[in-house]
N, C-alpha and C positions, 0 to 999 in steps of 0.2 A: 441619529447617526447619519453621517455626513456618504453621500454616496455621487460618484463622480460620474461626470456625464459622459457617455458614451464615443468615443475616436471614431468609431467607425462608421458616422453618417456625416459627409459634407455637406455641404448648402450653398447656397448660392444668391444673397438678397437681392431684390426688388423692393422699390418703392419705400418711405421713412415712416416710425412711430415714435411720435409725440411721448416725452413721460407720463408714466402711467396715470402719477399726480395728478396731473393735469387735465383728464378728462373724465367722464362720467360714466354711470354703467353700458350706455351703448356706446363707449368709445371716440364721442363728439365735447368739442369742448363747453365749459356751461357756459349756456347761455345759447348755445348757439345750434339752432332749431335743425332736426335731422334732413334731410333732402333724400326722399324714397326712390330706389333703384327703378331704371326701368329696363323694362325686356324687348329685346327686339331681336326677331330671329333666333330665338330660343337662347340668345344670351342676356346676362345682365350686365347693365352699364351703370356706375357711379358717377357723380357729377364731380368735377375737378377736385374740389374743396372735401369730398369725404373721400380718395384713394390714398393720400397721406396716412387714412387710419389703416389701411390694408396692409398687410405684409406677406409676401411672397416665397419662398424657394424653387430652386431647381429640383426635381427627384433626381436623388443617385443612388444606385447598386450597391445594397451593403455585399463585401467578401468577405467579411471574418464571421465570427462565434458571437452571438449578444447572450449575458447573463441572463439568470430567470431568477430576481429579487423572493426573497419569504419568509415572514417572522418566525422565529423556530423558537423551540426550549430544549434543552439539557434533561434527561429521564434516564432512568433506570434499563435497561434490555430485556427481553424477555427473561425469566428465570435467573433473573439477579434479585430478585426478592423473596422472601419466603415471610410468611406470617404465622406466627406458632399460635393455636388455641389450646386449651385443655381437652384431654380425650374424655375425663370424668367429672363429676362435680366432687371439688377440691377445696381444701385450707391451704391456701400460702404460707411456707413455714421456712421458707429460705429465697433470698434475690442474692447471687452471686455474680453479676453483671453492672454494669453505669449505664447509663446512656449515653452515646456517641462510642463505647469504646468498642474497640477491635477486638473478634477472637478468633479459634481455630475451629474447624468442623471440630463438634464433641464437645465440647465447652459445657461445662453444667450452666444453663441460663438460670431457671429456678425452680426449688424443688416445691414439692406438692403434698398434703396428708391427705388421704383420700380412702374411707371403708367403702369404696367402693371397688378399688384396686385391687383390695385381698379377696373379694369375692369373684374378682373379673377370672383372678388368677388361677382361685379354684376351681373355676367353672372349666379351667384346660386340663387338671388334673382329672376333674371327673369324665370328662370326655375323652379322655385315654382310656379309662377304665372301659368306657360304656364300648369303644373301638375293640378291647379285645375283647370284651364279654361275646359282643355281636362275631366277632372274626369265629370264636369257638363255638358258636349255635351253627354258623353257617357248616363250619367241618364235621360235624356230627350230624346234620341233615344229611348232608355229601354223602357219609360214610353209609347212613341207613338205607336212601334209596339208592346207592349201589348196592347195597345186601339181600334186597329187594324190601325192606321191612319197613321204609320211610316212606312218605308223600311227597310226590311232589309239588305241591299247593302249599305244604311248611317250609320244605327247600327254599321256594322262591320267595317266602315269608321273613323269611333269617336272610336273606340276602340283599331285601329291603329295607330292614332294620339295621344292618351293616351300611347301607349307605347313608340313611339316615343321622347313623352315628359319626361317619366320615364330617357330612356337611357340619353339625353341631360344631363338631372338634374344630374345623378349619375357622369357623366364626370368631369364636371363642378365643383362636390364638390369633387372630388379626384383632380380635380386642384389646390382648396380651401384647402385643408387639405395640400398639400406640401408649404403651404404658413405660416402655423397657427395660432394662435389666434388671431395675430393685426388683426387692421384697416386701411383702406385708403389705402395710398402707403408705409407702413415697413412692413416688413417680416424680421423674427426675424430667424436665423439659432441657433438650442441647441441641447447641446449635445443628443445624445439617447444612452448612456448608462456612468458608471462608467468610467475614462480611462483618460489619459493623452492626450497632444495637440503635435505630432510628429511632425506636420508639417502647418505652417500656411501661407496663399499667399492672406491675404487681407489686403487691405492697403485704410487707409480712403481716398476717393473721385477715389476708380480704380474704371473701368466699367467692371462690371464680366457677363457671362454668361452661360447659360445652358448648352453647349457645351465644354465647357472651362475646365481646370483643377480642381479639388474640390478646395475649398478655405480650408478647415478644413481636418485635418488628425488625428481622435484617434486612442489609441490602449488602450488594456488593460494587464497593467504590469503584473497582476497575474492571467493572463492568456498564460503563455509560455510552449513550448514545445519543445524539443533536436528531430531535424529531422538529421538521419542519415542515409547514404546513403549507401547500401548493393551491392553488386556484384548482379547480377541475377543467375549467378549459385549457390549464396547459400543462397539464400531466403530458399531455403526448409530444412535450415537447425532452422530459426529465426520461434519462434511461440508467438503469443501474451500471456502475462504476464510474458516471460523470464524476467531474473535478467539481469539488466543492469548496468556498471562503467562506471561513465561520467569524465573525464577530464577536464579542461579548465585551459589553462595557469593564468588568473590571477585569479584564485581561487586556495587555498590550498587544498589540500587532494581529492582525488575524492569525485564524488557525486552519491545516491543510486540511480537508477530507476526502471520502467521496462516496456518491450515493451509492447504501448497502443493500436497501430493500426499498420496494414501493408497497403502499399497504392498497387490500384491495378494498377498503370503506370508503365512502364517500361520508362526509358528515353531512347530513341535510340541509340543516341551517344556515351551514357557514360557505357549503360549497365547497370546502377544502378537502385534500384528500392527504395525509403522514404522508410523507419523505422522511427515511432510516440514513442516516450520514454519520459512518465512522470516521476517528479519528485514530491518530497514531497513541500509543501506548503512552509516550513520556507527554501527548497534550490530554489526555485524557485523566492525569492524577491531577491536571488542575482545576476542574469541572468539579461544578455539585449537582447535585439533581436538583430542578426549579428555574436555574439559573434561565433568563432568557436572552435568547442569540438571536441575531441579523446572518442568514444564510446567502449567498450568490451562486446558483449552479449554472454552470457551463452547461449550453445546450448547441444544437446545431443550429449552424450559420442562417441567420435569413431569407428564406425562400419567397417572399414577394419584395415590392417596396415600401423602405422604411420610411416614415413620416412624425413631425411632432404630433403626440396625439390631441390636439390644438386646432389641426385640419378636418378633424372628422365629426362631423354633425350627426345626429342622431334626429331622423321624423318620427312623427306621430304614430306611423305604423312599425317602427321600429329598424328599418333599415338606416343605414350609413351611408353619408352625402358626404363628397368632398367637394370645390369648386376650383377648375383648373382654369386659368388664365388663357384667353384665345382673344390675339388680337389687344385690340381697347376695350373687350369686354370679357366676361369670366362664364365656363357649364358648369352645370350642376354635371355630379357625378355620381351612380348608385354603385357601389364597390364591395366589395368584401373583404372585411379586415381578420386577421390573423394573428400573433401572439402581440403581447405589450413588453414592452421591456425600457427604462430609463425613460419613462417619460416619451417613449418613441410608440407607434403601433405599424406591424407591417402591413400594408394593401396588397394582398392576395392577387384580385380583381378587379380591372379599372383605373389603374394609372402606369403610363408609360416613363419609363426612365427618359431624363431629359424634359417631360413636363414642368410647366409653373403651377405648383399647386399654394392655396391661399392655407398658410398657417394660421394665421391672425387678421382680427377683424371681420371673419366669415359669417358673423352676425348681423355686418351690415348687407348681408349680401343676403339673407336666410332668417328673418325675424322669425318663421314660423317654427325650427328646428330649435336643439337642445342642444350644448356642447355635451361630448363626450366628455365619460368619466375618467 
């Protein structure tokens, strides 16, 4: 994906480079034997024949907004899914759905035979019984030790058995409720909410089970959201309601968004942290889940100065070296850098606007350092 380079950092060249073609990994033409920098008064000097490989700019002031680049994908939102299991072990004796197709909350997915059902069912009938059995011991202890002729050690005996029979009952109809409205032995699985059939694994006469894989898999299509995945060192730069450019190869033109949630995980591995980026209602029926997206969020204008990241050397112990142009010869500079963006990074710490800093070639200057990444 084609991403365009940044308007709001100028430049200003010094000194020429030779086609890339045309020279070798240290930037010298072949054949033609390197000439080692020397230091005097704490600067380095090149010899005529290697500053042609040097390339220079002016630093200047960014004033606007720079993008914060992020591969994203296309998902589901929270509770846009639901995954149906079986409540009991079952025969599949009906599939009243396709996959892929659309239905309403209530929708019979598919029905179920199950002798386990008509026991479950029973078991609310008998615990009504045992409810009022237990209710009438308790009013008749009541009765006695107000008459003086009861104990109160059976009293509170019947009043423990009453709640006893309370909790049974309530179990029992939360067994009965994941069964719902039939009779006997079907148990009818429907949808609970709006949403398409992702994925279906019942098949008339399998034996499914509570343990087993869901038989039903909704989601709801207009219910999507662009999860894009941020670096951790510049979350602090993404704040929710930023303006957001979604990409997707098979969609034309970007799409509007803007950052809805920040998640508070860190993934370990990857360093990245979710960014939630909603879209508007008429871009979001053209999305699937899966789909992968090129995000751009708008973040706050840059607060040091901006450079190609091309300037920043990386030493052995791990700090950042740039080398700024003084005179006929170039310092070293230990600086501190701050977010990246287009190819750019900004310098925090240690360079002054108006500076010549060495974009290119700063290898001739620095054999022992590492270009930045």
């Amino acid at each position: 994906m084609h991403w365009p380079i940044s308007p709001v950092i100028s430049v200003a060249f010094v000194g020429m480079m030779l086609a890339a073609g045309c020279q070798n990994a240290n930037g010298l033409l072949p054949g033609k034997p390197a000439v080692a920098p020397q230091r005097v008064d704490g600067r380095i000097h090149l010899q005529p024949e290697s500053m042609q490989y040097v390339q220079v700019l002016v630093a200047t002031q960014n004033s606007g907004r720079i993008p914060l680049r992020a591969p994203a994908r296309v998902a589901f939102r929270d509770g846009a899914v639901s995954r149906l299991g079986v409540p009991v072990p079952a025969r599949v004796s009906a599939v009243h759905v396709a996959l892929g197709e659309e239905v309403s909350r209530g929708t019979a997915l598919v029905t179920l035979a199950s002798a386990e059902a008509a026991s479950t069912r029973a078991n609310v009938d008998r615990g009504r019984l045992e409810v009022r059995a237990a209710q009438e011991l308790v009013k008749r202890q009541k009765d006695m030790v107000k008459s003086g002729v009861g104990i109160e050690m059976e009293r509170f005996s019947a009043e423990m058995r009453l709640a006893e029979a309370h909790a049974d009952l309530r179990k029992s109809l939360e067994e009965a409720n994941l069964l719902g409205d039939d009779r006997d032995v079907t148990v009818t699985i429907r949808a609970p909410m709006d949403g398409k059939v992702l994925a279906l694994r019942a098949t008339v006469g399998a034996s499914v089970e509570p343990a087993g894989e869901p038989v039903v898999e909704m989601g709801n299509p207009r219910l999507l959201w662009v999860v894009a995945e941020v670096f951790e060192q510049d979350l602090q730069a993404v704040q929710p309601g930023a303006k957001v450019s979604v990409e997707i190869s098979s969609i034309d033109g970007p799409l509007a968004g803007r950052v809805e949630a920040i998640s508070g995980h860190v993934d370990a591995n990857a360093r990245r942290v979710p960014v939630f980026i909603s879209l508007d209602a008429a871009d979001v029926v053209r999305l699937r889940p899966g789909m992968y997206a090129a995000v751009r969020i708008e973040t706050d204008a840059v607060h040091g100065v901006p450079v190609p990241s091309t300037a920043v050397l990386v030493k052995d112990g791990g700090s950042n070296v740039i080398y700024v142009q003084a005179g006929d010869g170039f310092e070293p500079r230990v600086v501190t850098v701050g977010r990246s963006f287009e190819g750019h990074v900004e310098i925090l710490h240690g360079l002054q606007v108006g500076e010549k800093v060495v974009v290119g070639g700063a290898l001739l200057l620095d054999g022992s350092s590492e270009q930045r990444q």
